[in-house]
MDAnalysis code that builds the backbone (N, CA, C; Angstrom):
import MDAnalysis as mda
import numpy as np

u = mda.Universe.empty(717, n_residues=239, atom_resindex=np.repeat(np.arange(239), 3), trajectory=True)
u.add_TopologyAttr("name", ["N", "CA", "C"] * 239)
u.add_TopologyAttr("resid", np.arange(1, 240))
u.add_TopologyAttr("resname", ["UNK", "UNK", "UNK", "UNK", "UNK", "UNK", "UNK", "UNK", "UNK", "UNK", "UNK", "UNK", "UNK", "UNK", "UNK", "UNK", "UNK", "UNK", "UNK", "UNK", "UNK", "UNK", "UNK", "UNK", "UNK", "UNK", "UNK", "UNK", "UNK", "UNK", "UNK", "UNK", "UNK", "UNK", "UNK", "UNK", "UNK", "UNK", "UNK", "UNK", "UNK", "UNK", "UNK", "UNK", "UNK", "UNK", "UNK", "UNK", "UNK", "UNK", "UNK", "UNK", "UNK", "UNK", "UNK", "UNK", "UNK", "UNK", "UNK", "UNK", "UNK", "UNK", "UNK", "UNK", "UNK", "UNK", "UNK", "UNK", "UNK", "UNK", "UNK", "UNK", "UNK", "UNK", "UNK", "UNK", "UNK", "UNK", "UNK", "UNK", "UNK", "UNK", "UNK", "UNK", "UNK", "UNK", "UNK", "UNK", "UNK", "UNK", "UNK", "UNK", "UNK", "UNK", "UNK", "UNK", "UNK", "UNK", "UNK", "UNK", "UNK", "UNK", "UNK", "UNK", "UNK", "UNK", "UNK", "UNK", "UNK", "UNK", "UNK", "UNK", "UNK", "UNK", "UNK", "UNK", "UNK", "UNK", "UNK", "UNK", "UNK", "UNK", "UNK", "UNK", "UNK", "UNK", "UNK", "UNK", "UNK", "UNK", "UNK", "UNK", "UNK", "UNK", "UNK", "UNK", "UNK", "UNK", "UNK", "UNK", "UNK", "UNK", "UNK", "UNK", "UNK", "UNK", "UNK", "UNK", "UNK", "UNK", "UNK", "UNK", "UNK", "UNK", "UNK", "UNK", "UNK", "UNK", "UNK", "UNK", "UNK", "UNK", "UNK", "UNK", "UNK", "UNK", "UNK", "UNK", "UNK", "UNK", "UNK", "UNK", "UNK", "UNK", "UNK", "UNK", "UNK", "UNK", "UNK", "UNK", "UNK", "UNK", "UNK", "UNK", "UNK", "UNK", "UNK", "UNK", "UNK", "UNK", "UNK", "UNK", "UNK", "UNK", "UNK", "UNK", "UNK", "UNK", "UNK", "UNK", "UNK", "UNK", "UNK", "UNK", "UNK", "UNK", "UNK", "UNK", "UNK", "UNK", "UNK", "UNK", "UNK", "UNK", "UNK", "UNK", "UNK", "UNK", "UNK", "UNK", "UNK", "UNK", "UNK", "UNK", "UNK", "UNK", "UNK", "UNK", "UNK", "UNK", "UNK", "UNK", "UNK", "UNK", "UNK", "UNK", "UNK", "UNK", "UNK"])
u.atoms.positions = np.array([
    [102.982, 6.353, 34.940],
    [101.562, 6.658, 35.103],
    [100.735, 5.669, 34.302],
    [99.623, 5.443, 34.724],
    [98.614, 4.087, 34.464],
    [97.995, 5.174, 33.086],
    [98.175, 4.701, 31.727],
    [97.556, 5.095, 30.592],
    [95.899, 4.733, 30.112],
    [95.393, 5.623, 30.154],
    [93.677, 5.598, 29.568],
    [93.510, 5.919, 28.129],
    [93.518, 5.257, 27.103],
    [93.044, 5.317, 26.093],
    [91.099, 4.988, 25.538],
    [90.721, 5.856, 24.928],
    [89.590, 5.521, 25.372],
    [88.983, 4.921, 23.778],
    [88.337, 3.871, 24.069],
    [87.769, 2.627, 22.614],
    [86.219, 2.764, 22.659],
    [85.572, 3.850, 23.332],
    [84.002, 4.093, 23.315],
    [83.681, 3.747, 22.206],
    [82.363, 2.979, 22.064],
    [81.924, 3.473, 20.499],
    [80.564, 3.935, 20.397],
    [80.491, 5.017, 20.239],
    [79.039, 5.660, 20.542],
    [78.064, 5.240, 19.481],
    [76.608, 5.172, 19.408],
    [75.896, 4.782, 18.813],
    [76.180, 5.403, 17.324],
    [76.021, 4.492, 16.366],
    [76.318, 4.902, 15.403],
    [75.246, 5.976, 14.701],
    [75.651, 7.276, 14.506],
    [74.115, 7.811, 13.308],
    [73.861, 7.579, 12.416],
    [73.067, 7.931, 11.866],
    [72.482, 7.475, 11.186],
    [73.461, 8.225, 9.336],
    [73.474, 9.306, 10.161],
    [75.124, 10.331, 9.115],
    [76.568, 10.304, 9.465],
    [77.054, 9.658, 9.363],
    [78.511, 9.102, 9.791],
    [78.980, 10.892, 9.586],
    [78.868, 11.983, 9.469],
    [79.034, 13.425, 9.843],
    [78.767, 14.212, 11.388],
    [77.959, 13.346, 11.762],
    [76.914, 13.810, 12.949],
    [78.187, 13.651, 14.270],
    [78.131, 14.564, 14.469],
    [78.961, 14.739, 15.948],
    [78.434, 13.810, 16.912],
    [79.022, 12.917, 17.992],
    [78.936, 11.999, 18.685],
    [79.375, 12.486, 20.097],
    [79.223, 12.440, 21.078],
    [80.364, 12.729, 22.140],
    [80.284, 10.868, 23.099],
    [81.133, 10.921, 23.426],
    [81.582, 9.249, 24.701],
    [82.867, 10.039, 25.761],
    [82.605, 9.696, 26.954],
    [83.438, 9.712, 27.946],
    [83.979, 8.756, 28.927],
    [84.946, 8.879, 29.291],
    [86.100, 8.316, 30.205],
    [85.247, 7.578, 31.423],
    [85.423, 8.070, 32.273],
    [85.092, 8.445, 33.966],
    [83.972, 8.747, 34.449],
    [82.745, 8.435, 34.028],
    [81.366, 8.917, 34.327],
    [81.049, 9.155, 35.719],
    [81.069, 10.063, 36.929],
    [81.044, 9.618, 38.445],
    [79.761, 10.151, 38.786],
    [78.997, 8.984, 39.784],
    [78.151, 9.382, 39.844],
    [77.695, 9.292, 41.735],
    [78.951, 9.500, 42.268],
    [78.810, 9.954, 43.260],
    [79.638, 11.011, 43.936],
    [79.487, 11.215, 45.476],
    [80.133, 12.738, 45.868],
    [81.361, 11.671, 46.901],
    [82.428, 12.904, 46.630],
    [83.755, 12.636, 47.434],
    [84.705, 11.620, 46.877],
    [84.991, 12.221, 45.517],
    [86.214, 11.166, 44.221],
    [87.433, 11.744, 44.044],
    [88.034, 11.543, 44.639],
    [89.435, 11.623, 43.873],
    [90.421, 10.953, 42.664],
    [90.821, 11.212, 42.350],
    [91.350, 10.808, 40.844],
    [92.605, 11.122, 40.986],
    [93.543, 10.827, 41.023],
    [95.002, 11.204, 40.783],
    [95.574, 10.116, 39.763],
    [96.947, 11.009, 39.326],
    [98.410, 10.197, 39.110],
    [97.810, 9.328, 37.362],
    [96.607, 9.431, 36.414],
    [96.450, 8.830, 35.353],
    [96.853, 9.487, 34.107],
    [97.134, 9.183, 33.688],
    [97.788, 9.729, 32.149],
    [96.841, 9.562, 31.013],
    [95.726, 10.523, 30.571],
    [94.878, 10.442, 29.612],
    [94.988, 10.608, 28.321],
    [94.981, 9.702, 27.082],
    [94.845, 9.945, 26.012],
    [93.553, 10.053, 25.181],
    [93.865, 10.630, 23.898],
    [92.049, 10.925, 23.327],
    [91.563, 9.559, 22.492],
    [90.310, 10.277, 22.153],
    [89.767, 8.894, 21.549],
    [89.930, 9.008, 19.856],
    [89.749, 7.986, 19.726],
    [90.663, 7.605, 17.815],
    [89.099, 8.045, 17.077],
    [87.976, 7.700, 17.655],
    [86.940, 8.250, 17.156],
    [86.386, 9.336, 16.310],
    [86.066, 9.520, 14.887],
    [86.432, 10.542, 13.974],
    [84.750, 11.432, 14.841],
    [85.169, 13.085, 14.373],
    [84.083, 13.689, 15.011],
    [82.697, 13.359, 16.010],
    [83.848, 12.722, 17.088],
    [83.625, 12.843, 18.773],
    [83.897, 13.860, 19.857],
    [83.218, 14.252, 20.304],
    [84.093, 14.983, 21.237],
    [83.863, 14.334, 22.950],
    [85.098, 13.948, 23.418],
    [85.471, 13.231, 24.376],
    [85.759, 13.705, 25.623],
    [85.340, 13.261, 26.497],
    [85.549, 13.868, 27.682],
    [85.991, 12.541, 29.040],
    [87.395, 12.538, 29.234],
    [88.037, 11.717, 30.066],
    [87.036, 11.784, 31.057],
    [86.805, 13.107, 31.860],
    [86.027, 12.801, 33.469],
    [85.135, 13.403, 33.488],
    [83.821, 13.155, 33.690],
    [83.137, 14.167, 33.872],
    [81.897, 13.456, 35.376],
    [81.556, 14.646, 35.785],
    [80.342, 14.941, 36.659],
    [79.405, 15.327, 36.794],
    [78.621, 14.934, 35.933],
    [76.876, 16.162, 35.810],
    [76.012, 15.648, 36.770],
    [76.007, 16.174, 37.517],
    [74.566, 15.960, 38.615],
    [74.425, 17.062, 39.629],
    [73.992, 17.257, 39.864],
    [73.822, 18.746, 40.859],
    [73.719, 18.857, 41.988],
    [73.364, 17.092, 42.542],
    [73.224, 16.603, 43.836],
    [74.564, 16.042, 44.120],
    [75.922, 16.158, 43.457],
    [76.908, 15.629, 43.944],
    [78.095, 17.173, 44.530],
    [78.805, 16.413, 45.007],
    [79.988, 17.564, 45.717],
    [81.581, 16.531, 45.888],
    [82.255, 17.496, 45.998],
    [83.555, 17.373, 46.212],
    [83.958, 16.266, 45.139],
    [85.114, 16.458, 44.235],
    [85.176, 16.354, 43.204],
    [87.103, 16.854, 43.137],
    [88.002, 15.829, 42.974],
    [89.375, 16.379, 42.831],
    [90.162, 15.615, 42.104],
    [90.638, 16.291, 40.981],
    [91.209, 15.462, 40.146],
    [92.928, 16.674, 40.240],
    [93.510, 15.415, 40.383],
    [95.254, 16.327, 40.765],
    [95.906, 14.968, 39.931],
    [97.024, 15.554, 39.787],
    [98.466, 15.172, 38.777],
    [98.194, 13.870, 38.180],
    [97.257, 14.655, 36.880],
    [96.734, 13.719, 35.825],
    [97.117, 14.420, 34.449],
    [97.477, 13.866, 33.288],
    [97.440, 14.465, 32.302],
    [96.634, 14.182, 31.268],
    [96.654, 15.038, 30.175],
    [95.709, 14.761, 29.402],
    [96.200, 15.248, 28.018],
    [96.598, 14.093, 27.168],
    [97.490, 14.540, 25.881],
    [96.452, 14.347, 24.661],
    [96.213, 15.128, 23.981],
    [95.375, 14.983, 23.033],
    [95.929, 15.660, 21.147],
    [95.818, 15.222, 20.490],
    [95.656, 15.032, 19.146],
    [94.586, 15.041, 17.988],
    [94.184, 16.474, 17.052],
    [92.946, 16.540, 17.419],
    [93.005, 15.961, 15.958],
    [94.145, 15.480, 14.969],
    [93.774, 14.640, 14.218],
    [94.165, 13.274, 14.003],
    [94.142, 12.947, 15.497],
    [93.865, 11.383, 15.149],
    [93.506, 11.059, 16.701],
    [94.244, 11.381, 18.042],
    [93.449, 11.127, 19.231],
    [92.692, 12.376, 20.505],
    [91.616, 12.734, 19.812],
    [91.185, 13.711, 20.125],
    [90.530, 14.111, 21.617],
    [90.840, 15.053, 22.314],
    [90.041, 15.618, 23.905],
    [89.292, 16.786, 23.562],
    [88.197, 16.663, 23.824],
    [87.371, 17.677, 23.409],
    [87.239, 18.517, 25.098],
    [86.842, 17.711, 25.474],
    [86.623, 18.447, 27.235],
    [87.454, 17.348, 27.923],
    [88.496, 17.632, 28.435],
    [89.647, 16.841, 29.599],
    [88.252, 16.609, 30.997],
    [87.918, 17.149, 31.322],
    [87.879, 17.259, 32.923],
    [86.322, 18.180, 32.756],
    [84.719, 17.608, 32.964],
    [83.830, 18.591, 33.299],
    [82.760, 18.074, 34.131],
    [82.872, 19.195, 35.237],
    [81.502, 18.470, 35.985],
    [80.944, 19.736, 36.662],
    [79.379, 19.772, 37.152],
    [78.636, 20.925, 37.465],
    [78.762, 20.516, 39.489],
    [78.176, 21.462, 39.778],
    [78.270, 21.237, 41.411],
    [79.159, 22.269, 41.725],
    [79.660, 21.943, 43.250],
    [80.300, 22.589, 44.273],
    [81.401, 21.747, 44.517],
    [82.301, 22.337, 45.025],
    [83.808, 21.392, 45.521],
    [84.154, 20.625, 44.742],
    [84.172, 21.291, 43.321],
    [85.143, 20.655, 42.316],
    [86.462, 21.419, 42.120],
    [87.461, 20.604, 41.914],
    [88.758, 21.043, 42.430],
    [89.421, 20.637, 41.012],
    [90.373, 21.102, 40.463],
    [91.875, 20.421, 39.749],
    [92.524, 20.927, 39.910],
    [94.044, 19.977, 39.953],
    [95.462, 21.029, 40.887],
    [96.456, 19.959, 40.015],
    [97.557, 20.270, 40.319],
    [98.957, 19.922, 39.190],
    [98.478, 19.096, 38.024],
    [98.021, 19.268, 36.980],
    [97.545, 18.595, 36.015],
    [97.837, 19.506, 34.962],
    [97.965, 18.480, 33.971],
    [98.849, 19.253, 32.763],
    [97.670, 18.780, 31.214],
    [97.335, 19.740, 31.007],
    [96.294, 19.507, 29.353],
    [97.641, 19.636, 28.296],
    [97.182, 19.272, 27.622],
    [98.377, 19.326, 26.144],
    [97.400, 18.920, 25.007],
    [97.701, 20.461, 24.111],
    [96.635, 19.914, 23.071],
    [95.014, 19.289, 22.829],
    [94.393, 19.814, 23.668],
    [92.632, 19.366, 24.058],
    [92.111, 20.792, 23.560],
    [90.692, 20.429, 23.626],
    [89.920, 21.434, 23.001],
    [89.814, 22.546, 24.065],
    [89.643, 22.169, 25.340],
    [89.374, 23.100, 26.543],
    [90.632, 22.813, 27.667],
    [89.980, 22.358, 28.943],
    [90.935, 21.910, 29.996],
    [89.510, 21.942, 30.980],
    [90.109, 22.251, 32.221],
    [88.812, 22.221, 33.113],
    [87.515, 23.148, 32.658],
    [86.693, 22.175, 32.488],
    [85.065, 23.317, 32.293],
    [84.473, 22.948, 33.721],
    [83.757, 24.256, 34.243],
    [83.107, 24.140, 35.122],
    [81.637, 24.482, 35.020],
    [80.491, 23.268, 34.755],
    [79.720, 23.541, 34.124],
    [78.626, 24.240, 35.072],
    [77.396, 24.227, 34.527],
    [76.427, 24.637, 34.926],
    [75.412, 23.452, 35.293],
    [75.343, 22.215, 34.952],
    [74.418, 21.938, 35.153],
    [72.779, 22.263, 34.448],
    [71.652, 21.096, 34.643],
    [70.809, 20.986, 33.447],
    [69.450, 22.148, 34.287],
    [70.274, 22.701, 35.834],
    [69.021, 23.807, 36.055],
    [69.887, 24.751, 36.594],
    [70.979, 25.295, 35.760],
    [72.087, 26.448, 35.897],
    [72.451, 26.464, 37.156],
    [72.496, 25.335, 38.456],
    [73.228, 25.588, 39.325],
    [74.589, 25.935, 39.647],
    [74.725, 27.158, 40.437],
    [76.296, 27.787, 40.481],
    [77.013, 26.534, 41.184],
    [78.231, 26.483, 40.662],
    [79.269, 25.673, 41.795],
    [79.830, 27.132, 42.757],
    [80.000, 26.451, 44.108],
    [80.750, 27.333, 44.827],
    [82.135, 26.574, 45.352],
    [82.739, 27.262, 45.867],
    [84.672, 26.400, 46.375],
    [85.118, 25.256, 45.367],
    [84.930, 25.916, 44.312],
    [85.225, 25.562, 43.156],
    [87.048, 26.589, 42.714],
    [88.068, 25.167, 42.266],
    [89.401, 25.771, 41.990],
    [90.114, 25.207, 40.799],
    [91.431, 26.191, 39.994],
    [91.933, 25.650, 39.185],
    [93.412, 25.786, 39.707],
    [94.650, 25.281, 39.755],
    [95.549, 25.781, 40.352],
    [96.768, 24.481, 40.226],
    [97.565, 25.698, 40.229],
    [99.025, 24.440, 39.962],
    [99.039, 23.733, 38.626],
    [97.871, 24.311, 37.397],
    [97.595, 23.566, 36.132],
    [98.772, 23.886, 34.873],
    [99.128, 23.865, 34.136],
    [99.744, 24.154, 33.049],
    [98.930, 23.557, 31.641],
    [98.657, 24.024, 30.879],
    [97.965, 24.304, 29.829],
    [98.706, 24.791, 28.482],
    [98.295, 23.780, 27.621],
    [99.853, 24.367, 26.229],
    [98.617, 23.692, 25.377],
    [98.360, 24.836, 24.499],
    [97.398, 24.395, 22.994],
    [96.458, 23.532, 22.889],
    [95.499, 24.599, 23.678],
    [94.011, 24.635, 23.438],
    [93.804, 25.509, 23.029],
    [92.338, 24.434, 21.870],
    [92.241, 24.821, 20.714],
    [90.616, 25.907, 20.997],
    [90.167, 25.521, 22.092],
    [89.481, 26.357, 22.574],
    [89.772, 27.666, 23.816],
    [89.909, 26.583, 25.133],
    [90.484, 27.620, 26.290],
    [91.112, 26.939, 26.606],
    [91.461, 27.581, 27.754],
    [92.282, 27.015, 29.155],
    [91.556, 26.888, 30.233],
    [90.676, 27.790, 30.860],
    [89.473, 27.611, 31.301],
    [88.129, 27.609, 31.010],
    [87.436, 26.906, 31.294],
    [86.003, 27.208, 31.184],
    [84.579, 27.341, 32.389],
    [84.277, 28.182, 32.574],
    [83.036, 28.548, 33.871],
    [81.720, 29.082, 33.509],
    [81.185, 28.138, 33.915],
    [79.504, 28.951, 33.477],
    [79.019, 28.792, 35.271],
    [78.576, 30.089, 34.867],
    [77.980, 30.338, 36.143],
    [78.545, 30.032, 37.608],
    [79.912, 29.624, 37.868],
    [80.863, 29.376, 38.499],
    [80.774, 30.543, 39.641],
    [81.123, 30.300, 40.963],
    [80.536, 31.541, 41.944],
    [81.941, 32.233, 41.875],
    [82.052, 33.604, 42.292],
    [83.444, 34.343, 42.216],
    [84.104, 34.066, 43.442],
    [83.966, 32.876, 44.420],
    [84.749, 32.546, 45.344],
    [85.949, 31.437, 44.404],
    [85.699, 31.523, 43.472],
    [86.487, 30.415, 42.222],
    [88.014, 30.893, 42.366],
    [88.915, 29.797, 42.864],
    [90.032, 30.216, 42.559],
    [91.148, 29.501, 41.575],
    [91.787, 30.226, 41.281],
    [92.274, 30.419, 39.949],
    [93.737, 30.979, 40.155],
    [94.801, 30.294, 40.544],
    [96.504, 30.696, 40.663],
    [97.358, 29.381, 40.458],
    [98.507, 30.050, 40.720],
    [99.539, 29.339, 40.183],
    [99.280, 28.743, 39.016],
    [98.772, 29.037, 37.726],
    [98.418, 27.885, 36.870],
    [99.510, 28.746, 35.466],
    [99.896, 27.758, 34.634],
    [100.210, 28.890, 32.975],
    [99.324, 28.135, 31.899],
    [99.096, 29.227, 31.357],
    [98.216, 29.327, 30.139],
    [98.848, 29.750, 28.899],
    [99.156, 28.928, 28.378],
    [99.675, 29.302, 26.556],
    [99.088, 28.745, 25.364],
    [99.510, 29.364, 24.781],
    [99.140, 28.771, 22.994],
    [97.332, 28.493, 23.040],
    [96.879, 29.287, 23.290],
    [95.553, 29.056, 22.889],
    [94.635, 29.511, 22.490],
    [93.071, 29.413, 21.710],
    [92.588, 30.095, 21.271],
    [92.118, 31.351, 22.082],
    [91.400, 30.624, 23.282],
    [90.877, 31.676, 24.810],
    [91.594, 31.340, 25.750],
    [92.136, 32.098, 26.597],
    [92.069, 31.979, 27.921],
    [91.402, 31.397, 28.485],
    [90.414, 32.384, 28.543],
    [88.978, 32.258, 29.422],
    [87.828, 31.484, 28.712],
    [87.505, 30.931, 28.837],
    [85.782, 30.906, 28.229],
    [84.211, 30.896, 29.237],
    [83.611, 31.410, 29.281],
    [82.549, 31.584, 30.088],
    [80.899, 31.641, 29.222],
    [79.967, 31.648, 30.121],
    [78.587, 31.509, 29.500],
    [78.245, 32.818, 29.132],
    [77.662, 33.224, 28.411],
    [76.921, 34.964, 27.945],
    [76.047, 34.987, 29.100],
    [76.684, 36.090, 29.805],
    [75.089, 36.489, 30.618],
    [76.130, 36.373, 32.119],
    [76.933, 35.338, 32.489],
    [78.118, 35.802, 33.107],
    [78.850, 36.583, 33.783],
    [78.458, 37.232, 34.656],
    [79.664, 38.659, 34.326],
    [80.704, 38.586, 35.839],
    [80.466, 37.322, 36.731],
    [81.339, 37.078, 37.825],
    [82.701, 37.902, 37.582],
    [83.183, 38.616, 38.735],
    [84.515, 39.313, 38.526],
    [85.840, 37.804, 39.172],
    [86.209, 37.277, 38.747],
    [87.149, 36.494, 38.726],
    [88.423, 37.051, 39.331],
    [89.111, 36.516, 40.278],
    [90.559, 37.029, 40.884],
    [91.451, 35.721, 40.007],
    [92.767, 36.298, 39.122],
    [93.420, 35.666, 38.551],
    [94.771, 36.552, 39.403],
    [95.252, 35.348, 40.277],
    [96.551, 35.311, 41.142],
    [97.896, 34.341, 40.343],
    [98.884, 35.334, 40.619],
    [100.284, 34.275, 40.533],
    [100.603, 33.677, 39.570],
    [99.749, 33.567, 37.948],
    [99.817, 33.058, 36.740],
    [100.893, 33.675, 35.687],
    [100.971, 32.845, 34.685],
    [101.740, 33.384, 33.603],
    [100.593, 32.814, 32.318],
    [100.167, 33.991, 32.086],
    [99.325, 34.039, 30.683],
    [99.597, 34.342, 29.642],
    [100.282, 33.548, 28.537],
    [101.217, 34.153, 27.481],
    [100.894, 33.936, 26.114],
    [100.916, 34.083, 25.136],
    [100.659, 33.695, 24.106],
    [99.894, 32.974, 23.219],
    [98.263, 33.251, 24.014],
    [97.118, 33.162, 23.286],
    [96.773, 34.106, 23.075],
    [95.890, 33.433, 21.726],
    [94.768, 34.342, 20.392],
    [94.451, 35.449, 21.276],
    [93.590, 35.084, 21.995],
    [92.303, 35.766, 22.651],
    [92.424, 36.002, 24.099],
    [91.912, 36.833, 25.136],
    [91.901, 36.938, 26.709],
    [91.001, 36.027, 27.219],
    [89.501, 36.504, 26.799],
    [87.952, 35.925, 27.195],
    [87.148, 36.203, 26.126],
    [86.196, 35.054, 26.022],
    [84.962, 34.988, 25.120],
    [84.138, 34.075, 26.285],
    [83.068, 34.212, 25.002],
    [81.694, 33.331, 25.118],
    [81.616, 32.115, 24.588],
    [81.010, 31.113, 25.155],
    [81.024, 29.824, 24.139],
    [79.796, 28.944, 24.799],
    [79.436, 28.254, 23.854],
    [78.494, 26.777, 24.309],
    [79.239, 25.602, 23.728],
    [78.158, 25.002, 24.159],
    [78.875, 23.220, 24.105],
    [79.628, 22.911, 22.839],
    [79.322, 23.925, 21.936],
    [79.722, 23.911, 20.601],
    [80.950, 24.277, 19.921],
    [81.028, 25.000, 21.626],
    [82.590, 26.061, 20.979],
    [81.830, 27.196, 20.922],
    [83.692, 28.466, 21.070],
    [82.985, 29.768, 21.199],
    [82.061, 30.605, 20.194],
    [81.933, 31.157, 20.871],
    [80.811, 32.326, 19.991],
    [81.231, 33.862, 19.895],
    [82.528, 34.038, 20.475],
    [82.918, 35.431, 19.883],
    [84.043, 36.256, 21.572],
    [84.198, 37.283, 21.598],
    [84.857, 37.850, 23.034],
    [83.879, 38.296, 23.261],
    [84.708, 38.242, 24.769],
    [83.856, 39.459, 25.868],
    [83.924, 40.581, 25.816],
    [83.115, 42.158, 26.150],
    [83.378, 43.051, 26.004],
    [84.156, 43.563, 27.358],
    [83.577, 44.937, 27.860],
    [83.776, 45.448, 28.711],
    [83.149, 45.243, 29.715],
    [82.007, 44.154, 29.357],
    [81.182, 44.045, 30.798],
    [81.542, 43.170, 31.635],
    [82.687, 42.651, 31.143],
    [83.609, 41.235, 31.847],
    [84.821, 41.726, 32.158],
    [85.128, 41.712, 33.827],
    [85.957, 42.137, 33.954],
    [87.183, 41.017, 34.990],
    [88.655, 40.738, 35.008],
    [88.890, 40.072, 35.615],
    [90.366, 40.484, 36.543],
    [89.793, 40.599, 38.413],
    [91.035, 41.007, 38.757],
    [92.449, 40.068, 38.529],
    [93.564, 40.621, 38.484],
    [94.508, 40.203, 38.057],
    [95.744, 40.526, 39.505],
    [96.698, 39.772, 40.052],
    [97.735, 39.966, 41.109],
    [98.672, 39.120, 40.684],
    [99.978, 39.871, 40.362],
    [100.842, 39.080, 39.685],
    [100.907, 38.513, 38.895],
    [100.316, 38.683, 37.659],
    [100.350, 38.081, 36.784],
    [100.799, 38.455, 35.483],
    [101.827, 37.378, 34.754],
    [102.750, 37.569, 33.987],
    [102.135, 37.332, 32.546],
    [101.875, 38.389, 31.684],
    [101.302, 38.433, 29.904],
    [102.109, 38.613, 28.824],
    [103.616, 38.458, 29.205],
    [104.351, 38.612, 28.358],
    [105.502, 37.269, 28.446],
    [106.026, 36.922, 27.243],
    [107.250, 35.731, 27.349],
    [106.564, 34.711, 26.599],
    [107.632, 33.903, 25.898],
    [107.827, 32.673, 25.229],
    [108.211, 30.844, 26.516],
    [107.535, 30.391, 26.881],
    [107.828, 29.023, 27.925],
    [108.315, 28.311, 26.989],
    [109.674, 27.940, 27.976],
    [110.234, 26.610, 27.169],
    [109.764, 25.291, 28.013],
    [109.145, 24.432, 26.931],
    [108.803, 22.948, 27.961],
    [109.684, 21.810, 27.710],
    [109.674, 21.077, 28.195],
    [110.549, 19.852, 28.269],
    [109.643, 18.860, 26.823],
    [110.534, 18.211, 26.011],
    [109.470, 18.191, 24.965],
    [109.897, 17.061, 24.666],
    [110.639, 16.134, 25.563],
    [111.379, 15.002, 24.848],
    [109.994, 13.767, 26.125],
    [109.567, 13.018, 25.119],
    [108.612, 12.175, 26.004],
    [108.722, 11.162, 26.992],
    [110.692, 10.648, 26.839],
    [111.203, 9.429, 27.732],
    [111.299, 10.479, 29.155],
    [111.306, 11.339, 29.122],
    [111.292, 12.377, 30.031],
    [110.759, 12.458, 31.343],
    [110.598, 11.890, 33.120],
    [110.031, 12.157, 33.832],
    [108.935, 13.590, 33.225],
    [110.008, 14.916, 33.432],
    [109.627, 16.209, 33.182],
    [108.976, 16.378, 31.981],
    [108.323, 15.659, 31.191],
    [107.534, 15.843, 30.284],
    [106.738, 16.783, 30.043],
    [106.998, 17.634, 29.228],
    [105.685, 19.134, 29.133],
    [105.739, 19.957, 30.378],
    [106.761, 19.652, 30.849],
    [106.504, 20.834, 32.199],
    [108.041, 21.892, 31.713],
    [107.983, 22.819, 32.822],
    [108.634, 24.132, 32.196],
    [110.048, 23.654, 32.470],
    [110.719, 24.320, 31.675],
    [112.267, 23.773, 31.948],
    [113.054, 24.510, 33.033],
    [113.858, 23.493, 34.126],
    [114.385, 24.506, 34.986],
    [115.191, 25.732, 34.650],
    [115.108, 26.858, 35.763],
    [115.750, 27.820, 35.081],
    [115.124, 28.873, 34.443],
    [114.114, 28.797, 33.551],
    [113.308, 29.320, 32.494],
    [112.099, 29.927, 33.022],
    [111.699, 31.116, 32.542],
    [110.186, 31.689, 33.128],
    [109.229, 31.142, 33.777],
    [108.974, 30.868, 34.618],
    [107.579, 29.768, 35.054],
    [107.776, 28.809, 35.591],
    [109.220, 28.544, 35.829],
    [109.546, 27.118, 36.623],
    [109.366, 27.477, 38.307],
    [109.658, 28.127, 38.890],
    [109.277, 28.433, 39.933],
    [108.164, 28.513, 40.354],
    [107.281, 28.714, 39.842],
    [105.805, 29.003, 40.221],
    [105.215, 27.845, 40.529],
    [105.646, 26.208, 40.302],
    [105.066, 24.897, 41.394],
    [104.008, 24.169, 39.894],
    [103.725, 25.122, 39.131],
    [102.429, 24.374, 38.190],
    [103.520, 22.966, 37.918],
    [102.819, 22.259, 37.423],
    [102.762, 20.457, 36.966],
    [102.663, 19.406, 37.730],
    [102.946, 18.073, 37.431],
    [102.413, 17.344, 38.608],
    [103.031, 16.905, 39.770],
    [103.847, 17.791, 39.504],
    [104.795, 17.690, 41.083],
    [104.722, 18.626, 42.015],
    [104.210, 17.789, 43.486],
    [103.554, 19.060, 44.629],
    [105.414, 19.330, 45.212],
    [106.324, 18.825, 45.499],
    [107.685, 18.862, 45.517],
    [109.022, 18.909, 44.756],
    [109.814, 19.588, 44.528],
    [110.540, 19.712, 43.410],
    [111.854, 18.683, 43.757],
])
């Protein structure tokens, strides 16, 4: 896979403290696909980085499949892997490792909903925030085959929120938290009872073993045999 390391150097502040953000992939048109790149974070001390993103509200269709995104949050850091606002934004076999989030699906700068908007076939291991993120995201959002571990949230969504979400065919295991609230900043606490999310088949219990050796085709994906290997998540649409 073709490696992205990213050497941004954002304007300097004026307080070498002051949070910075620089990104990857800026797109600023409709109908992009992205496959098959291997993303690393940026060496940049308190940045937060974002490999791909899409903010415009006038764009559509949007698919980023069997890309990864390895991050290190003390020395090559991913703050947001993958975020863009709109409709027909898609990610499918892609693997986060260690990033602050994974796919955010934003809102946009006049809260426009995305609709046929999906996450699926993803695998997700230690985020330090979620595994997902949706603001204002329409409940046609789908959301299967993916596993979610080691992380602070699951879920993360906007306050005010309360879309009922269908979570199909997953294995959700061994994060902090289910769902919270958060801004650009990071979260702000859980959801109560007014957030509710259907669930079909889906597995909340078990330890995933991943493939952890890096000369590895199978890199970070589940080991055959083992809980979760069947279910298709990583970047292989064929086994």
């Amino acid at each position: 896979m073709p490696v992205i390391l990213s050497t941004e150097n954002p304007k300097n502040p004026k307080k070498p403290d002051v949070m910075t953000e620089t990104y990857g992939i800026k797109i600023k048109i409709s109908h992009v696909t992205i496959r098959g790149l291997k993303f690393l974070g940026s060496p940049i001390f308190k940045n937060m980085y974002a490999p791909i993103e899409r903010i415009d509200q006038g764009l559509e269709d949007l698919l980023v499949t069997q890309c990864m995104f390895i991050g290190d949050k003390d020395s090559f850091d991913i703050y947001c892997p993958v975020i863009a606002t709109g409709h027909n934004f898609v990610v499918e076999h892609c693997i986060f490792h260690n990033c602050h989030a994974s796919a955010v699906f934003w809102d946009g700068l006049e809260g426009i909903s995305g609709k046929n908007n999906a996450m699926r076939y993803c695998i997700v291991d230690g985020g330090f925030i979620s595994g997902v993120w949706t603001c204002q995201t329409s409940d046609d959002f789908e959301f299967h085959h993916n596993i979610v571990t080691n992380t602070e949230y699951f879920w993360m969504r906007k306050r005010g929120d309360l879309q009922r979400y269908k979570i199909k065919e997953c294995i959700i295991a061994g994060n902090k938290y289910w769902s919270g609230y958060g801004t650009s900043s990071g979260p702000t606490g859980q959801t109560g009872d007014e957030v509710r999310y259907e669930q079909i088949e889906v597995i909340t219990k078990g330890v995933l073993a991943f493939e952890t050796n890096k000369m590895s085709r199978n890199y970070m994906h589940i080991l055959t045999g083992t809980t979760g290997y069947n279910l298709g998540a990583g970047l292989f649409k064929n086994k």
